[in-house]
Every structure is written in C-alpha cells, then in structure tokens.
C-alpha positions as CSV (number, residue, x, y, z in Angstrom):
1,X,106.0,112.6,123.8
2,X,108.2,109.9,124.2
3,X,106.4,106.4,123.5
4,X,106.2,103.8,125.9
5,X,104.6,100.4,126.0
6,X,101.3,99.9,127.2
7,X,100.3,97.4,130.3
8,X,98.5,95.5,128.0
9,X,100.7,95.4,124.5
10,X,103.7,95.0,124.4
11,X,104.4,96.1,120.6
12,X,106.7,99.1,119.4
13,X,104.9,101.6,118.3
14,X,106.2,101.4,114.4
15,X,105.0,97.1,114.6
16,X,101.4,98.3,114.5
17,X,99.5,99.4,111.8
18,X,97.3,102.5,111.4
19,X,94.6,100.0,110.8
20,X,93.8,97.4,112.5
21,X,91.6,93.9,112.4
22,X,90.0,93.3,115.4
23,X,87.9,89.9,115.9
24,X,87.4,88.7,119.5
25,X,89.3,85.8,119.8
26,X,92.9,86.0,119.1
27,X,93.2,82.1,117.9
28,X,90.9,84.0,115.2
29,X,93.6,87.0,114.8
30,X,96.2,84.0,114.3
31,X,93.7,82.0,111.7
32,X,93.9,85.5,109.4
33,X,97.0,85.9,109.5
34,X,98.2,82.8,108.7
35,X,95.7,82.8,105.8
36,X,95.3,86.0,104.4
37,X,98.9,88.2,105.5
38,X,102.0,87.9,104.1
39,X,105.1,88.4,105.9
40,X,103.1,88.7,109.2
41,X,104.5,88.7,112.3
42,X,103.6,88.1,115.7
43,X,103.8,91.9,117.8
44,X,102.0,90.9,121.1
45,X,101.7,87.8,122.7
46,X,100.8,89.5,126.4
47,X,97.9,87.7,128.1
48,X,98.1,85.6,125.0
49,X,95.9,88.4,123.2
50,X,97.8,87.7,119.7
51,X,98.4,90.7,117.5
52,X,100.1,90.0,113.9
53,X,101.3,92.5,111.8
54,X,101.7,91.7,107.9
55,X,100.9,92.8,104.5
56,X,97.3,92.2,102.9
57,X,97.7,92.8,98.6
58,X,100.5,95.3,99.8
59,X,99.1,97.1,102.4
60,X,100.2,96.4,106.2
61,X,97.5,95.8,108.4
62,X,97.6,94.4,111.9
63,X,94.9,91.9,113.1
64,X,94.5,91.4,117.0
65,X,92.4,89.9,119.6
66,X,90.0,92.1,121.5
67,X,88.7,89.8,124.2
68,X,84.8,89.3,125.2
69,X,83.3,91.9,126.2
70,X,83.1,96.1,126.7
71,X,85.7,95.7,129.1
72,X,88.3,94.3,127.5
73,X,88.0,95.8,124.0
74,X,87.5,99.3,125.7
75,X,91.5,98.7,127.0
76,X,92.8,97.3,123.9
77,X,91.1,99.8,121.2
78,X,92.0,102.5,124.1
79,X,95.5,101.6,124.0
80,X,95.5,101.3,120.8
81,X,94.2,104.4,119.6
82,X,95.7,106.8,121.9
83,X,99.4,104.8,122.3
84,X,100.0,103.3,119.4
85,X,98.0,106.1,116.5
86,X,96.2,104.0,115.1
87,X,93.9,105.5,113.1
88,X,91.1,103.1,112.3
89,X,89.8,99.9,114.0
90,X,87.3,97.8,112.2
91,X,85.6,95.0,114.6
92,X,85.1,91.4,112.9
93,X,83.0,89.4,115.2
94,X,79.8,87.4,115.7
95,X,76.7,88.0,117.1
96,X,73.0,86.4,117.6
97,X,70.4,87.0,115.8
98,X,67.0,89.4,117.2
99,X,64.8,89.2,113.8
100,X,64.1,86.1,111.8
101,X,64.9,87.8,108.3
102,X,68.5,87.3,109.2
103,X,70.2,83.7,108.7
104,X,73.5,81.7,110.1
105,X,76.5,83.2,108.5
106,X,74.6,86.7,107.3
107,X,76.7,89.6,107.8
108,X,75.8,92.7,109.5
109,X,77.3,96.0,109.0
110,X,76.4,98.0,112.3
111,X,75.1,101.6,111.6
112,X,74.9,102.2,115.5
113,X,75.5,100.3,118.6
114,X,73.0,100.4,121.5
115,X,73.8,99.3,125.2
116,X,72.4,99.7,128.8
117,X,76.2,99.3,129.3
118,X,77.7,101.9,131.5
119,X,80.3,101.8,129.7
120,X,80.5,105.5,128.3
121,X,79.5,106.7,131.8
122,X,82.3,105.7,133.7
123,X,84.9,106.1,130.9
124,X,83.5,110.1,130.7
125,X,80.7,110.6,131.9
126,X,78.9,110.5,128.6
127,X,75.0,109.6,128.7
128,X,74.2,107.6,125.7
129,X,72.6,104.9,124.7
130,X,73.6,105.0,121.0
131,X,76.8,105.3,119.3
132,X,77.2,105.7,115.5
133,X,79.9,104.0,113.4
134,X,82.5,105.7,111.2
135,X,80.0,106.8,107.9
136,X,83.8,106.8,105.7
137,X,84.7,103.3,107.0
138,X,81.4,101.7,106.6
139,X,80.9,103.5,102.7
140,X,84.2,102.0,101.6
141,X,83.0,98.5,103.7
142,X,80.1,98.7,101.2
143,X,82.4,99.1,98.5
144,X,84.1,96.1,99.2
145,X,81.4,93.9,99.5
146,X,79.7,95.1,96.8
147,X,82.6,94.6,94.2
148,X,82.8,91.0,95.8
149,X,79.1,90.9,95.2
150,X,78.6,89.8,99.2
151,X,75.4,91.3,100.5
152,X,75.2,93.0,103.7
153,X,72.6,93.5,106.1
154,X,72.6,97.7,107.6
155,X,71.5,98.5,111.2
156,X,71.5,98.4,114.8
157,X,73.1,96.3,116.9
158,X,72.7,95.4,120.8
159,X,75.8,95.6,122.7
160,X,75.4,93.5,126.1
161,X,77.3,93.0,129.0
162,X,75.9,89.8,130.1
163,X,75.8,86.8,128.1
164,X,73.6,84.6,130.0
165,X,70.5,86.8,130.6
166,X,67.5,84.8,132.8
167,X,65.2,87.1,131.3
168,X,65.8,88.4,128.0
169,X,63.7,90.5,126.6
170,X,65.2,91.6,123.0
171,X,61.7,91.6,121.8
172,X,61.7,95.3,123.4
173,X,64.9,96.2,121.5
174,X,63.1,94.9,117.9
175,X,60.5,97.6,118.5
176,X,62.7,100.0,120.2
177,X,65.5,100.6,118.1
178,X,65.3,97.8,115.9
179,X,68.4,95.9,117.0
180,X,69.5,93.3,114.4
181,X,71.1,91.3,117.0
182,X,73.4,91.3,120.2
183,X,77.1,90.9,120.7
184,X,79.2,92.2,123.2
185,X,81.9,94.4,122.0
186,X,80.8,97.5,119.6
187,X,79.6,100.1,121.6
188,X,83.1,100.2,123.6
189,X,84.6,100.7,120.6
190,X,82.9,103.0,118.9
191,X,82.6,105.2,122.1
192,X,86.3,105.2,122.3
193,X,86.8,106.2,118.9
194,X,84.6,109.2,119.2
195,X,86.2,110.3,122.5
196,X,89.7,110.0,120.9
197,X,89.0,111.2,117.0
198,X,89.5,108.0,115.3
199,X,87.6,105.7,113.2
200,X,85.8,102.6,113.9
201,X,83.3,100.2,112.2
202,X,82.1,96.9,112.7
203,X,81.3,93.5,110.6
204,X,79.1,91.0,112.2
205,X,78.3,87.5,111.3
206,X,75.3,85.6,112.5
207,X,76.5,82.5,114.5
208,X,73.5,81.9,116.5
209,X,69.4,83.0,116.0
210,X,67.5,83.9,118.9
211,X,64.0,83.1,116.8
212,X,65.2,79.8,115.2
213,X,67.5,78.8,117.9
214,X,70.0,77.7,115.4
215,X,73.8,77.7,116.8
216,X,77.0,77.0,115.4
217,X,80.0,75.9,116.9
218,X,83.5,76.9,118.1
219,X,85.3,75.5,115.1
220,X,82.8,76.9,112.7
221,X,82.7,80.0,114.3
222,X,86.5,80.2,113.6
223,X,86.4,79.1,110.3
224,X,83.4,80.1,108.3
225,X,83.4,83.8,108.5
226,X,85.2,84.2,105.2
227,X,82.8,86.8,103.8
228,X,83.1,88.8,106.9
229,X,86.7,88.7,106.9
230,X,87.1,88.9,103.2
231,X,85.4,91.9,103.2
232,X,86.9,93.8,105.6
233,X,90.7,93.5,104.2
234,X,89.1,94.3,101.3
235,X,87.9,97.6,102.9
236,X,91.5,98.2,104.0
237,X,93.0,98.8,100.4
238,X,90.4,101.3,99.8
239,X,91.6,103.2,102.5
C-alpha cells in the first residue's frame, strides 16, 4: 500500500522510528531531544506537536508530543501505529497521586489503565474498563531501572477525561481497583495498541498528591523527570 502522510503528521514514513517516546507535552519531546539524542531532527512540527527523530547510545528512537488527553493521543498513537509501523509506543508522562505511600517525583510503571472513558466504545465498540500494558515492554522497563538502581512503583492507573472534577471521588477507585493515581492519556493508548497488534507501556511520575496536596510546577514538571525519562531510553536498547 502506497504510504501517505497523515492529517496529523507530516513525517515520511522512514523519519520515524519503530519506537517511539511519547510525553504529553511536545516542549518536553524538544527538552529530550536536545538532551539525550544525537543527531536528532525535527520530523513534525504540525499543530506544533514536535516529533524528533535521533539516535539514543546508537539506537534511533523518535520522541513526540501526544497532547492532553484520550482524544488526542488516541489520533497520534493511531496514526502512528497503523501509518507509520511503529511498533512500540512507551508513554512518559505525569500523573497525581490516589495513595499516600507514593511521593512527588516517584515513578509508576502502569500494569493496567482503568477509565469510565468511552473511549474504546466509540473507537470499536469494545466494553472495557481495563486495559493491560505490554508484559515484554514493561519486563525490559524493569530491567532498565533496575540496572540504574531506580525503584519503581507497579499498578493501576486512572485514566480521566476530565481534569477539573467538582466531585472526585478517587477514594472509590483505591478500593476498587486500587488505582495509584490519575492522568489522562494511557488507556487510549494502550486500547489502540491492542486493537492494532502493537506494543505499548507507560512511565509515570508523581507531579501532584491528591492526599498531601503537594504540587509541582510547569518548569519542574519539564525538568525533573530524569528517572522517568532515563529509564525509558534505557528500555529502548534492550529492545
């Protein structure tokens, strides 16, 4: 089948990776490369949702913006996965925190995204609540944090589609499924990646506690997730 650009990237299909970075914010996907790639270059600039491809110890890897929300990483991955074969999509994002074990900058390895999104409904009529990460992806994750001895905290996430919730009531989701924390992005993803056959995973740092009411800010949130990020081009040479 002949390849053609997508409405939403406007890459060639060799300029991305079969394994991409994906962190919400693309200022982010422009902070790793500049940090961490060599020989990166800029492959999509549309809607400003910045995609670099580079090189990472060797191996190419492309790092892009996914955008808030199920929406909007449920186009990109999508476009990704299906237009562009890529193979594996590991999420590096932020989240807030359900359970008072957890502290600002801890990182979460999601085992399984829930969501009352309807998300998965719409996209295929799929019922459920509860999507599983890649088991490969998040065993060589492991790998990589363990042999840079950064510890990782394993298990559910909430993924939400509202931010500002009058009345929320994650205490439910504790007892329920015993959600870690909320963000907005994961259970998009990893529905898409079981629809299509691919791989995805996701790496989660605390920015925000829902028991302590401890924030960070903007800036921080930019440039203190070096574990996280660490971590997951780590995970890419093992793949």
């Amino acid at each position: 089948m002949e390849f053609k650009k997508t409405p939403h990237i406007n890459a060639e299909q060799t300029e991305i990776s079969d394994i991409v970075l994906m962190p919400g914010d693309p200022l982010r996907a422009k902070m790793i490369a500049e940090v961490y790639l060599d020989d990166y270059k800029l492959v999509n600039k549309v809607r400003n949702m910045y995609a670099y491809t580079g090189y990472y110890k060797g191996k190419k890897i492309t790092v892009m913006g996914s955008g808030m929300g199920t929406a909007s990483i449920g186009i990109y991955s999508y476009e990704l996965f299906k237009f562009y074969n890529v193979n594996t999509i590991i999420r590096i994002g932020s989240c807030g925190a359900y359970q008072k074990e957890l502290n600002i900058f801890d990182v979460i390895l999601v085992d399984k995204a829930y969501s009352e999104s309807s998300y998965a409904k719409v996209q295929n009529n799929e019922e459920s609540e509860l999507i599983n990460s890649n088991d490969e992806i998040n065993e060589k994750i492991l790998e990589a944090a363990n042999k840079n001895n950064i510890s990782l905290n394993i298990g559910t996430i909430h993924t939400s589609d509202v931010f500002y919730q009058e009345n929320n009531q994650y205490e439910k989701l504790v007892e329920k499924y015993n959600c870690l924390g909320v963000e907005m992005e994961a259970f998009a993803l990893f529905h898409n990646a079981k629809v299509l056959n691919k791989k995805a995973a996701c790496l989660l740092t605390v920015s925000d506690s829902f028991i302590t009411n401890e924030v960070t800010s903007s800036a921080e949130r930019e440039t203190k997730l070096n574990e996280m990020i660490l971590i997951a081009l780590e995970s890419t040479l093992l793949l």
